[in-house]
C-alpha positions in Angstrom: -202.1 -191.9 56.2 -205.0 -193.3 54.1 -207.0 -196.2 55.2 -205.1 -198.7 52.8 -202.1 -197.4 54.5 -203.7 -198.2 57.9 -204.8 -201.4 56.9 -201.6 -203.0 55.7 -200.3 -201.6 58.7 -202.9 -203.2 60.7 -202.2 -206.8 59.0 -198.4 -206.4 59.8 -199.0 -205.4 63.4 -202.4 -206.7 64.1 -202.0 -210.4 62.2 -198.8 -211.5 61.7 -196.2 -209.4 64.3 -198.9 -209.6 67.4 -198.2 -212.1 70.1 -201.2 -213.1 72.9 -199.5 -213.6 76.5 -202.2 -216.7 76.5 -201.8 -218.8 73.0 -198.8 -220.1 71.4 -198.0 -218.6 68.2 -196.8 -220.7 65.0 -195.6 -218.8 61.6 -196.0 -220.8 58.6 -195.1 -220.3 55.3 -199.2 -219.4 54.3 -200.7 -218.6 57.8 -200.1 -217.2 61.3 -201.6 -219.2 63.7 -202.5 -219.1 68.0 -202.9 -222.5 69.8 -204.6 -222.0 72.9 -204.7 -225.3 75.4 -208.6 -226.7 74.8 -211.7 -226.1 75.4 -210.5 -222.8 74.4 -210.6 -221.5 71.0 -207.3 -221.4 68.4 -207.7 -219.7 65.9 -206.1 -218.8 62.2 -205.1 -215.0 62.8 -203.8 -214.2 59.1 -203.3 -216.1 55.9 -201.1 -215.3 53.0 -203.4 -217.8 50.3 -204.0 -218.2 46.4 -206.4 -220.0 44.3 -203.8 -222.5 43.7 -202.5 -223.2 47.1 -206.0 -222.5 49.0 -208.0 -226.1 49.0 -204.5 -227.8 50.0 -203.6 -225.3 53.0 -206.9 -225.5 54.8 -207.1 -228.7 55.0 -203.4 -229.4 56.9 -205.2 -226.6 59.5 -207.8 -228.9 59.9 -205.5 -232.2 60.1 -203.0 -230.3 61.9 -205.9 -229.2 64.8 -207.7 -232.3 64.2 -205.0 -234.3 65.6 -204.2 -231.9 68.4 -208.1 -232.5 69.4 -208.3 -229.0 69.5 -211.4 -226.9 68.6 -210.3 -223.6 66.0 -211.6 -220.4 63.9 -210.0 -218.9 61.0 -210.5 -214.9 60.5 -211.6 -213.7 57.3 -210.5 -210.1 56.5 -212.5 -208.7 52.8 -209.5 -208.6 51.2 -208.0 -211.8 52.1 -207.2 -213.6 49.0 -208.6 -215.9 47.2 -211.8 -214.0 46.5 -213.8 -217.1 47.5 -212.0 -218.3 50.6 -215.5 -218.1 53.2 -216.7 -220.6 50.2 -213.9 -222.6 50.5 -213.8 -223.2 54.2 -217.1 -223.7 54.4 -217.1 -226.7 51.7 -214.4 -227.5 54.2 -216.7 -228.3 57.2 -216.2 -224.7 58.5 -219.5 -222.2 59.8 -219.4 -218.6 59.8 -219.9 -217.7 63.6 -221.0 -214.0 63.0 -224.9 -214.0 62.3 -226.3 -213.1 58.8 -227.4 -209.4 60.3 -224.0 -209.2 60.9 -221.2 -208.0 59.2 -218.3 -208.2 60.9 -217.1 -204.7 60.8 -214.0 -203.3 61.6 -213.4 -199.8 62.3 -210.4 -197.4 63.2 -210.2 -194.3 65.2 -206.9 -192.1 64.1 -206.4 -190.6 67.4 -204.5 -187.5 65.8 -207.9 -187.0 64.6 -210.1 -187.1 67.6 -213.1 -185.5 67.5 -213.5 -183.0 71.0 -216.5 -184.6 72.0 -214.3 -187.5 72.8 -211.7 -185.3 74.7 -214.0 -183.1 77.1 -213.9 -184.4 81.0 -215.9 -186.9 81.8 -218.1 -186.8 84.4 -220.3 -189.6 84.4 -219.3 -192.3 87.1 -216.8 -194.7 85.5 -214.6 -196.6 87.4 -211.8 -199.0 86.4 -211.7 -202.5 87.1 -208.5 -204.0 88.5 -209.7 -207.0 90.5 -210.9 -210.5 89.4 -214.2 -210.2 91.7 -215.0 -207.0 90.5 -215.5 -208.3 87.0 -219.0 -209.4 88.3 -220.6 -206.4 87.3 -219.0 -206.6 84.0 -220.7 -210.2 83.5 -223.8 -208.5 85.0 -223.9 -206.1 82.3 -222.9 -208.1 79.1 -225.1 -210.9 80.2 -228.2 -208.6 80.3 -227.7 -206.5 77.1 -226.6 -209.8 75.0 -228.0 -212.7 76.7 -225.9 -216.2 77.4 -223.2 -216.9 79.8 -220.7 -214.6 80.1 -218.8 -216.2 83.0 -215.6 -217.1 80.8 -215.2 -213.1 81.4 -213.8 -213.8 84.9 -211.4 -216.3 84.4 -210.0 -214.7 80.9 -210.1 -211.3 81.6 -209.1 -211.6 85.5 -206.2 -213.3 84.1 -205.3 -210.2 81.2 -206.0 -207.5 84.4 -202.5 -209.3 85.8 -200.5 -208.7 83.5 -199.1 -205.5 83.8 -200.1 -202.7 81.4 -202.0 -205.2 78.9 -205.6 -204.0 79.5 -207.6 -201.9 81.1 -211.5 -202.6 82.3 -214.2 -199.5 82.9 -217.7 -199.9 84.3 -219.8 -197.0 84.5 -222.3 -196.9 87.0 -225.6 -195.1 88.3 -226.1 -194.9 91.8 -224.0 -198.5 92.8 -226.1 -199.9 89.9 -223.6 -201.2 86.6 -225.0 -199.4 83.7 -222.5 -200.1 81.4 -218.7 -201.5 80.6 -215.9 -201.5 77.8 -212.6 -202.6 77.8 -209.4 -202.2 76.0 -206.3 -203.7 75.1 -202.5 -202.8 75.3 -201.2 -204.5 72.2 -196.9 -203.9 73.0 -194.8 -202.8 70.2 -197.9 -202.0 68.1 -199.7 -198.2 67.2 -203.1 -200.1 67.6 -205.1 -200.7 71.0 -208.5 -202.7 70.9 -211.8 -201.4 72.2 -214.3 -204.5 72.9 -217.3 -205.2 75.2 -219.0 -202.0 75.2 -222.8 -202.8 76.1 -225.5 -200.7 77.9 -228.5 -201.8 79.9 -231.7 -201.1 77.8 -233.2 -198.6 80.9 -230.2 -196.3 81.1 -229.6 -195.7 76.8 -229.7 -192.3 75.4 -228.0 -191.2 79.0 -224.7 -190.9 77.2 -222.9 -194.0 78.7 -221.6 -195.4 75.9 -219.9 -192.4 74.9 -218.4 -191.7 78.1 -216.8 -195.1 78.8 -215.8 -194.8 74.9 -214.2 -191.7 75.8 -212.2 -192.1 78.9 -210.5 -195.3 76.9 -209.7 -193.0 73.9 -208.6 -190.5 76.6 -206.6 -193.4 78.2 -204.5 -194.2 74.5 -203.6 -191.2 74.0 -201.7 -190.8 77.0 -200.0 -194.4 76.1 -199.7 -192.9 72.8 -200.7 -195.0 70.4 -201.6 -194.5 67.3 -205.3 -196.0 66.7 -208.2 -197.6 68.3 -209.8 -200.6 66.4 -213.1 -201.9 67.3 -215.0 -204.7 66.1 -218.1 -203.0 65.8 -222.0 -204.5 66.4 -224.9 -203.3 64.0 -226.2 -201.5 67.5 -222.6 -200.3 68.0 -221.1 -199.3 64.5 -223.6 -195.7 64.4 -222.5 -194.5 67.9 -218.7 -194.7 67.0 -218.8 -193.4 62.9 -220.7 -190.4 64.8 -217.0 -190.2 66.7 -214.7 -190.2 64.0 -214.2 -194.1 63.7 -213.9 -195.2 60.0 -214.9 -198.0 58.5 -211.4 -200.6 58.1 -212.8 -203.8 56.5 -214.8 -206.5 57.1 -213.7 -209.4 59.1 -215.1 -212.7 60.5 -214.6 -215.5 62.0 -215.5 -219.5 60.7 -214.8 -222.0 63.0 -214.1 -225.8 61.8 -217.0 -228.2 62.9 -215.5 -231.4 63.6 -218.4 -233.4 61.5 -217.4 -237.0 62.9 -218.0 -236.0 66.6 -221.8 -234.4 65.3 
């Protein structure tokens, strides 16, 4: 399977087949959207748009979430159509959330291609997280290595860890100190899975950490046996896993509407 393949595939099972146990989803003739209860985010998850059509279909998103009060993104894949649709939103009143250093990339693991180095036993200290309060030291860690608040961690991700086989949460650690964290997702009736939050304190880099809490959740889809592992990759992040067999997908990123009369 080429990476075409694997990308319509993605946009069948990824964007417009995939349900979220935590937003409401609405199929409409030109978009697939999730409506999650403010202040969270909804967000447009796939669109299906032409240069005729465009103009007229993001604006009833905006009136339709406009009148619902409701704060919202719309992801932009490369080869959504039209060409000029991040133009387009933007003249809309939309911003581009990613940073300009940034560029949103999306990138696949085949896991009947798995490199060994991904495969060996791991013996670093990783443990899983399975309890709300433990997902402290996961806060601890992201909110060193990126900054901000990361305290939306315990309440979304404390909420996924209850729902049976929907994600899984690793933290490695050296001595009792949190080093480093990853998590995945259990997408059902899907080949894909979803790495996300991998981040490693500054003073324990280079020690292999990365790798190792990428590997045990590689190890950890294979034995579900799925298919691939996707992973929105960082410009710090996107080198360690193209050394580990992960291709590069597409692009994708995410505008979110600015309501311009509250500013």
């Amino acid at each position: 399977m080429d990476l075409q393949e694997i990308l319509a595939l993605y946009d069948k099972q990824q964007r417009i087949e995939i349900e979220y146990p935590d937003a409401r989803k609405e199929v409409l003739p030109n978009v697939v959207r999730f409506v999650r209860p403010a202040p969270a985010m909804s967000w447009v998850a796939y669109s299906r748009l032409d240069e005729a059509n465009a103009d007229d279909v993001i604006q009833e998103q905006v009136g339709c979430f406009s009148h619902m009060n409701q704060p919202f993104s719309w992801d932009v894949y490369d080869h959504d159509a039209p060409p000029d649709l991040p133009n387009r939103l933007v003249a809309h009143g939309f911003e581009r959330e990613n940073p300009p250093d940034d560029p949103g990339a999306l990138l696949v693991l085949n896991l009947h291609e798995v490199p060994r180095t991904l495969l060996q036993p791991v013996t670093a200290n990783i443990r899983p997280i399975t309890q709300r309060d433990q997902l402290d030291d996961v806060i601890q860690v992201e909110e060193q290595v990126l900054g901000g608040n990361f305290g939306w961690i315990k309440k979304r991700l404390g909420d996924h860890l209850e729902i049976p086989n929907y994600l899984s949460v690793y933290v490695a650690y050296i001595g009792e100190q949190p080093a480093c964290t990853g998590w995945i997702y259990w997408h059902p009736n899907s080949q894909f899975a979803s790495l996300h939050g991998g981040a490693t304190l500054p003073d324990h880099r280079g020690q292999g950490l990365y790798t190792s809490v990428l590997a045990v959740r590689v190890q950890e889809a294979i034995q579900r046996g799925y298919r691939f592992l996707t992973i929105e990759a960082s410009p710090m992040s996107h080198p360690i896993v193209a050394r580990h067999g992960f291709h590069l997908l597409t692009h994708v990123n995410a505008y979110k509407w600015k309501d311009r009369s509250k500013a």
